[in-house]
N, C-alpha and C positions, 0 to 999 in steps of 0.2 A: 477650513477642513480640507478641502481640494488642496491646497499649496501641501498641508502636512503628510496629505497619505501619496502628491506625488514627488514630494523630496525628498521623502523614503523611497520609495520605489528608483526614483535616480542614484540616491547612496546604494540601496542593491544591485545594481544593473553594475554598476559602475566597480563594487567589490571583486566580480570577476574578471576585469580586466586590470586589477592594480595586482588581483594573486591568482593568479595564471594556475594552472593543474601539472605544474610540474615544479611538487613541492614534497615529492616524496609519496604523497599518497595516488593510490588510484582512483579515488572517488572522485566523483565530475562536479565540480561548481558551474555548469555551463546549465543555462534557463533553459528551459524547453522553449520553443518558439511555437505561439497559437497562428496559423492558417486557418482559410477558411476549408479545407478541405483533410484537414486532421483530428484527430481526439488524442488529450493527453490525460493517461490513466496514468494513476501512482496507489500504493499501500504503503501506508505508515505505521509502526507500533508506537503507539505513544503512551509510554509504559503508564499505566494506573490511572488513563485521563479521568480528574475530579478528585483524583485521591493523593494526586501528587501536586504541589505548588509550582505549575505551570504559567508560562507566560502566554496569554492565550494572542495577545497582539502578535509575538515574534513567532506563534506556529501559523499563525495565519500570512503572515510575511513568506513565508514556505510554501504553503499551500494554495495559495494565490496560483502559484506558476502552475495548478495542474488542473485540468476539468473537472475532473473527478478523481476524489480518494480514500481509500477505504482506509478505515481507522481500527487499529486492533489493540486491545488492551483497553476497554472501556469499563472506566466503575463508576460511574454517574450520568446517567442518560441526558440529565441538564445539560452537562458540561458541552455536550456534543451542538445540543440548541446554542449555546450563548459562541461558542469555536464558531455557527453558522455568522452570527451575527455580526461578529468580529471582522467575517471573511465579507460580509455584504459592506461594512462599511470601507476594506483596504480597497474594496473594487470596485466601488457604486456598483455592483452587479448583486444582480437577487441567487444567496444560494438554498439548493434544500439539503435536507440530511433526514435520511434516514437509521435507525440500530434495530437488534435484533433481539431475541430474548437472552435473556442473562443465563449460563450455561457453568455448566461445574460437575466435575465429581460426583456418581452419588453417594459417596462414605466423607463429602469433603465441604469445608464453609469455604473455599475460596471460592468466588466468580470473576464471570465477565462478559463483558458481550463486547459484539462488533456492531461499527457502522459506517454510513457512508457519507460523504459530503460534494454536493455538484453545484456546478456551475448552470444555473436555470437557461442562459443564455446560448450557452454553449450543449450540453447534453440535455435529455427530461427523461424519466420516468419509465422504460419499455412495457409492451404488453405482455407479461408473462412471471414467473415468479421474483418472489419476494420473501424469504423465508430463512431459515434455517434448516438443517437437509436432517431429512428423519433418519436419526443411529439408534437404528432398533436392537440394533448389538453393543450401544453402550462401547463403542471401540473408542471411540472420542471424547474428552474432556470439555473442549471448546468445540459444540458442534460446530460445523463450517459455517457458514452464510453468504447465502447469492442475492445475487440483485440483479435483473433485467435494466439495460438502457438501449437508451437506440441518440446515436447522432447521424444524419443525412443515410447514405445507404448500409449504416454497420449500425444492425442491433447485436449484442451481445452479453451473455449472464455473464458477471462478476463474481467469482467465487471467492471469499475470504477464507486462508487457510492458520491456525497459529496452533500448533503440535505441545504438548507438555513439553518440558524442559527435564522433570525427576520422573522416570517410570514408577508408579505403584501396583499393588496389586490389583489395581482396577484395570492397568492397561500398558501399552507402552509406548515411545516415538515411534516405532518401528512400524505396528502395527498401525498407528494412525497415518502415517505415509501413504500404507498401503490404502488402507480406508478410504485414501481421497481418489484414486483410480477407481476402487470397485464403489464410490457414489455416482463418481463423473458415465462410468459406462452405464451404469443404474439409469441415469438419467436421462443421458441420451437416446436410449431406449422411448422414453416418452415424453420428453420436453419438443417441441417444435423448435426451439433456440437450437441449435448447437455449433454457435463459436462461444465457446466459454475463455474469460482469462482467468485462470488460475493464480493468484498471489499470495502474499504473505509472510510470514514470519515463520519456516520452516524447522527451526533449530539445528538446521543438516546443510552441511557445502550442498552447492548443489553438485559436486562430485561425489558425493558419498553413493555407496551402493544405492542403499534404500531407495536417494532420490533417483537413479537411474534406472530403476527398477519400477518407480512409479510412473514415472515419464515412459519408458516400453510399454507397459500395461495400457496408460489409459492416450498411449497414441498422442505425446505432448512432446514441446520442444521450448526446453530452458531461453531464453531470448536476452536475459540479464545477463552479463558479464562476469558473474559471482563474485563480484565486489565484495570485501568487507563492511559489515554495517554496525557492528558494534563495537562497544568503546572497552579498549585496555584499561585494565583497574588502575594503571598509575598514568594516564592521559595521554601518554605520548603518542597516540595512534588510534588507527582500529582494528578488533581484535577476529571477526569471524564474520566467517559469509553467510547470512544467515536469511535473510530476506531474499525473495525472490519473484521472478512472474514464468508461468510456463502457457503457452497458449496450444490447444490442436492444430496439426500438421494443417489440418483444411482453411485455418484463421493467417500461418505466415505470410501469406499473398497482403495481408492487411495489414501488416507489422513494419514500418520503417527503418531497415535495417542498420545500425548502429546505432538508434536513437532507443536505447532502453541504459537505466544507470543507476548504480546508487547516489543519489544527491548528499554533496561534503553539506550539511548544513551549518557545521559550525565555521566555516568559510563564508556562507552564505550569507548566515546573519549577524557572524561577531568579526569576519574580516581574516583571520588565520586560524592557525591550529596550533596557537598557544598553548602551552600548560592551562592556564588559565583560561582561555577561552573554553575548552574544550571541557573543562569541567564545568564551564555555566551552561554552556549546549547542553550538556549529561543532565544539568535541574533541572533547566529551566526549558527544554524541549524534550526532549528521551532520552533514551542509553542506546534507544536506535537510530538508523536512518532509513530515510524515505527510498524507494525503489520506484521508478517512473518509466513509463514506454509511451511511445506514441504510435497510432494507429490510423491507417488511411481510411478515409468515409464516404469517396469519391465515386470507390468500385458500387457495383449494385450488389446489392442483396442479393443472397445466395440461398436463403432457407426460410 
């Protein structure tokens, strides 16, 4: 068992030096690299986890390289348990996962909920919330969901963000943009935490007004690249920037600067960006990519 989950991990290691990042695309097949003195956070949409025929071995081959990751597009809470298990055996490392309640429309049967999946060794648990963020104006489809963690001197809430896609009369992208500023100041108001990372699945460049607008508002600063994350209907690429991480102005002192990305995963785990490859990345992983930053834990605590 040890020779097969580390000669995997040497064919990965080894994939990003045979297909270097200058292949056309700008998304980074470069690893994060764990210190003892960093945290590497990532958000992944993993469209319809439970509902889509996923390769739970090749997300966990992924997900491996980050401490912690918040997972959006969740339709089977199982699935998230057994993606844990998956991830405890590629790493001999114990991990946990938690999700949130299943959220939707109220005129609508689609759901979803978020979750999270850590590295036991690497982050735990912080003291502080754990929820989904009360939308008592119903502006939200996908209420948000935060997560308290703490590694060495950086505790920080996790905020999951994933915006409709089609406006209804229930609501629209625009307004849930805004939404996610007037929680964040909401809450700052009365959370003791207040370094939040913000992440997610935005369906907005992060150049779009809206997101520029939310970012002024709630005192944030974009820290991703605006990488494209999704995939062109006929494979030859990726199509939109759409994933993101925003952190407050008071959290960049903890942000490693140039170390935030979207991960090419189908370089990752199939070697190129094949036609073919990149439509078994689109089955058998997502239609998205993962977005990662890393974060110093070094400084002390500030709140």
């Amino acid at each position: 068992m040890w020779c097969r989950h580390t000669s995997s991990a040497i064919l990965l290691i080894l994939s990003f030096y045979l297909y270097p990042a200058s292949t056309g695309f700008s998304q980074s097949a470069t690893i994060p690299q764990r210190t003892d003195t960093n945290v590497i956070v990532a958000s992944y949409n993993i469209k319809w986890l439970g509902d889509q025929p996923h390769d739970l071995d090749k997300l966990a081959a992924v997900i491996q390289h980050f401490d912690l990751c918040g997972i959006i597009e969740v339709k089977k809470e199982r699935t998230v348990a057994e993606l844990a298990g998956k991830l405890n055996q590629v790493t001999g490392q114990p991990w946990g996962h938690v999700f949130g309640f299943r959220t939707h429309r109220p005129h609508g049967d689609y759901h979803e909920a978020y979750a999270v999946v850590w590295r036991k060794d690497r982050v735990e648990l912080g003291g502080g919330v754990v929820s989904n963020v009360f939308d008592k104006n119903e502006i939200f489809r996908n209420d948000p969901f935060v997560v308290t963690f703490r590694r060495g001197g950086f505790d920080f809430a996790l905020m999951l963000v994933h915006t409709r896609w089609t406006d209804d009369p229930e609501g629209t992208r625009i307004k849930e943009v805004a939404g996610v500023a007037n929680q964040l100041n909401w809450m700052k108001g009365f959370l003791a935490e207040q370094d939040f990372i913000v992440a997610g699945d935005f369906n907005y460049s992060g150049s779009a007004p809206a997101m520029k607008s939310m970012a002024s508002q709630a005192g944030l600063t974009q820290i991703d690249p605006n990488q494209k994350s999704t995939f062109k209907s006929d494979f030859t690429g990726y199509a939109s920037p759409y994933d993101h991480i925003f952190v407050p102005n008071r959290t960049l002192a903890r942000f490693q600067s140039g170390n935030c990305h979207v991960m090419d995963t189908t370089r990752v785990v199939y070697g190129d960006n094949s036609v073919s490859n990149m439509k078994a990345s689109q089955k058998e992983l997502s239609d998205h990519l993962p977005v990662w930053a890393v974060f110093d834990v070094a400084l002390p605590d500030d709140d």
